[in-house]
Residue, then its C-alpha position, 0 to 999 in steps of 0.5 A: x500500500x503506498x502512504x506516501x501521499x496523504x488523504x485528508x478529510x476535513x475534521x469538524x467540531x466534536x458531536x454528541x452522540x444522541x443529541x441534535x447538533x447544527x451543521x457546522x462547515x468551519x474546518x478545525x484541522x485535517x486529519x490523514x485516515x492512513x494513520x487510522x486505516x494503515x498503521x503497519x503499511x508493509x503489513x498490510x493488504x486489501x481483500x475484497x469480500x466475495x459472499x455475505x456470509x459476514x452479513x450479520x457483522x456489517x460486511x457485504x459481498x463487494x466490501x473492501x476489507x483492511x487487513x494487518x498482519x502485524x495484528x497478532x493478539x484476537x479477542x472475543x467479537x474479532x473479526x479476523x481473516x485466516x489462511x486456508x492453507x499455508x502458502x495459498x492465496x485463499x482466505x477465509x473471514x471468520x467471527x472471534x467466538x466462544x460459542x460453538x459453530x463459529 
């Protein structure tokens, strides 16, 4: 992934969460994403989502997803991608569960 050029986005004021807030087009700052979404660059890589097995978790055949290698430690409610098969190209997009048949 090249970081080397930025992308930028307008950061507005703060807002509350649940409570109605006017429109404000007064810029503050910008912030870079890629220091959100790409932490790890040589770590990290693209998939793109081929099914909607991941429907209940928000991920959609077509979905781009984000994944970082450098990421060793999962938690319960993680979604993580796993290899199928050392070696391979083949990748398999499963939910952190402690309940059977995840």
């Amino acid at each position: 992934i090249d970081t080397s050029s930025s992308v930028k986005l307008p950061l507005f004021s703060s807002v509350q969460a649940g409570y109605p807030f006017p429109a404000v087009d007064i810029t503050q700052k910008e912030i870079d994403i890629n220091h959100f979404l790409v932490p790890h660059p040589a770590s990290t890589f693209l998939l793109r989502v081929k099914d909607d097995t991941m429907l209940e978790q928000g991920i959609v055949e077509g979905d781009y997803i984000i994944v970082d290698r450098e990421v060793r430690e999962m938690q319960l409610e993680d979604i993580v991608v796993v290899a199928e098969r050392e070696g391979t190209a083949h990748f398999m997009l499963s939910l952190v569960s402690d309940k059977p048949g995840f």
